[in-house]
VOLOKOL-415978 format. One record per residue: z, y, x of N, C-alpha, C in turn. Coordinates in steps of 0.2 Angstrom, whole numbers, padded with zeros to 4 digits, always signed. Layout:
# VOLOKOL-415978
ZYXZYXZYX;...
This chain:
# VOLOKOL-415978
+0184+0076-0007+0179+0080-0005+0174+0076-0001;+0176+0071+0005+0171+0067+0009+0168+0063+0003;+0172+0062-0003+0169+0054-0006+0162+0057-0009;+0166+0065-0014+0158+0069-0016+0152+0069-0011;+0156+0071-0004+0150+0071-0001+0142+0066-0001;+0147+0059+0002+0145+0053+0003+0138+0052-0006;+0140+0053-0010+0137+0054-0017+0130+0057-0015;+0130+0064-0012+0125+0067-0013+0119+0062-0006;+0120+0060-0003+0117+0056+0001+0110+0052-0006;+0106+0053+0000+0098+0050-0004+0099+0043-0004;+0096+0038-0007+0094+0031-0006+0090+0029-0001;+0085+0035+0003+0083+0032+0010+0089+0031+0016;+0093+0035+0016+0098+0034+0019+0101+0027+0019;+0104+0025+0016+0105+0017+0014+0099+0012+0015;+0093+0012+0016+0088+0010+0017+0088+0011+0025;+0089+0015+0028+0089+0016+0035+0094+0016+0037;+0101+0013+0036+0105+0009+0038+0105+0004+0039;+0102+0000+0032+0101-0006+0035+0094-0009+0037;+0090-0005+0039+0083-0006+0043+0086-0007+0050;+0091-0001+0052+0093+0002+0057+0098-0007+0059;+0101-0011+0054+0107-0015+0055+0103-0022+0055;+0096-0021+0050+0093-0027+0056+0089-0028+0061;+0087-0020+0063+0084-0022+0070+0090-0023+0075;+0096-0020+0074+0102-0021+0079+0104-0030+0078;+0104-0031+0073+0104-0038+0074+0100-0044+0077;+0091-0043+0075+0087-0045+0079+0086-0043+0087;+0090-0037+0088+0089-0037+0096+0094-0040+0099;+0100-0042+0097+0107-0045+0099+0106-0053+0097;+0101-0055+0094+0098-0061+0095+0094-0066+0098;+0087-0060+0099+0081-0063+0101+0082-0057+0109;+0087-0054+0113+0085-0051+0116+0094-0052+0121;+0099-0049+0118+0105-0048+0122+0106-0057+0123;+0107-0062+0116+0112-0066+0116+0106-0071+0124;+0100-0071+0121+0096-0077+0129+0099-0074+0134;+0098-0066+0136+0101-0065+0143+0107-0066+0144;+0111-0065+0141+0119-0066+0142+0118-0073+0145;+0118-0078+0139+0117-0086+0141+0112-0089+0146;+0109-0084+0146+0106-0090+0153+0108-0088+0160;+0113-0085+0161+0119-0085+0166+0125-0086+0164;+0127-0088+0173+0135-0091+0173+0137-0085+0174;+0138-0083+0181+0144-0078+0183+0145-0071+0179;+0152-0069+0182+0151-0064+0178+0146-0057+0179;+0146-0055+0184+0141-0052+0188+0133-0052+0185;+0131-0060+0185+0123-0059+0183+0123-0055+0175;+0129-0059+0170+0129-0058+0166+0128-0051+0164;+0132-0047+0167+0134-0037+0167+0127-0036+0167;+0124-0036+0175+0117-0035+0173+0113-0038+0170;+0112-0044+0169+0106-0045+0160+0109-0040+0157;+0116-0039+0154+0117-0038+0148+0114-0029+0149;+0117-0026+0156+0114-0018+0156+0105-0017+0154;+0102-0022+0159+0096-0023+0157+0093-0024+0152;+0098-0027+0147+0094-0030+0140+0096-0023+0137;+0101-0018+0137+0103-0012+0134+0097-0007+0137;+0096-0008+0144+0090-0003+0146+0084-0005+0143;+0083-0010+0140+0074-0013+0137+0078-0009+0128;+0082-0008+0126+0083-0007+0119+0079-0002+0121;+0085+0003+0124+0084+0011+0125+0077+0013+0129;+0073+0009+0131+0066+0010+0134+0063+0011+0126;+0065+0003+0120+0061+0002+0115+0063+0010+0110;+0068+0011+0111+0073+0016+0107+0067+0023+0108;+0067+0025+0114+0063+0030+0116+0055+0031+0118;+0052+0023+0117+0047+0024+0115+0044+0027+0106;+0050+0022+0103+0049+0026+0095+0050+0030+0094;+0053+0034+0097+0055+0040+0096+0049+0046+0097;+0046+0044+0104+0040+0048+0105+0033+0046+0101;+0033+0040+0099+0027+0039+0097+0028+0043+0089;+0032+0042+0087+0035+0047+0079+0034+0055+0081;+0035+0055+0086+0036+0065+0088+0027+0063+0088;+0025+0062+0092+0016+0063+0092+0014+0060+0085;+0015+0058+0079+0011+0055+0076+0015+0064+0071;+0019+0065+0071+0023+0071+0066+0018+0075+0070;+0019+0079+0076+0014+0083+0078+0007+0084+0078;+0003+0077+0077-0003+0076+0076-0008+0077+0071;-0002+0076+0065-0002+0071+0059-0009+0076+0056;-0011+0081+0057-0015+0087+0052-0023+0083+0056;-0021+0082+0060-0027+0078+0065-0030+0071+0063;-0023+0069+0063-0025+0061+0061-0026+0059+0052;-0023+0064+0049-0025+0064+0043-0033+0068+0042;-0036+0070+0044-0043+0073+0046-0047+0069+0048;-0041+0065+0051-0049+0058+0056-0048+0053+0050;-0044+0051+0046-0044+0046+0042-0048+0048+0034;-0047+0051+0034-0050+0055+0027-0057+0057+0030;-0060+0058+0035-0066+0058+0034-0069+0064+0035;-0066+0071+0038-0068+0076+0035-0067+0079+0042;
């Protein structure tokens, strides 16, 4: 019954997994792994690392919001680009 499920699942779905799995990769690269390393103790470490999780989750909810405004606008901004 779950595998039927899994079946009915669209192709964008799979497309935004792994859109989804390399922005988590790019941020664990160019954002988590410098912070970690560029400290010794364990303590500095904990916080780069919470810090670097608070700059995802700022980047996380900024896209989030800027998508709700552009979905909420969209009859507007399609108005301003078309011309009319």
């Amino acid at each position: 019954m779950t595998l039927l499920a899994l079946t009915k699942l669209g192709h964008q779905y799979a497309l935004y997994a792994a859109a989804a799995a390399i922005c988590l990769v790019t941020f664990i690269a160019l954002i988590l792994h410098p912070a970690l390393s560029a400290h010794g103790r364990l303590w500095e470490k904990t916080a780069a690392g919470f810090l670097a999780v608070f700059v995802l989750a700022a980047l996380v909810l900024g896209g989030v919001v800027i998508g709700l405004v552009i979905v909420y606008y969209y009859p507007e901004i399609s108005h301003f680009f078309s011309g009319s």
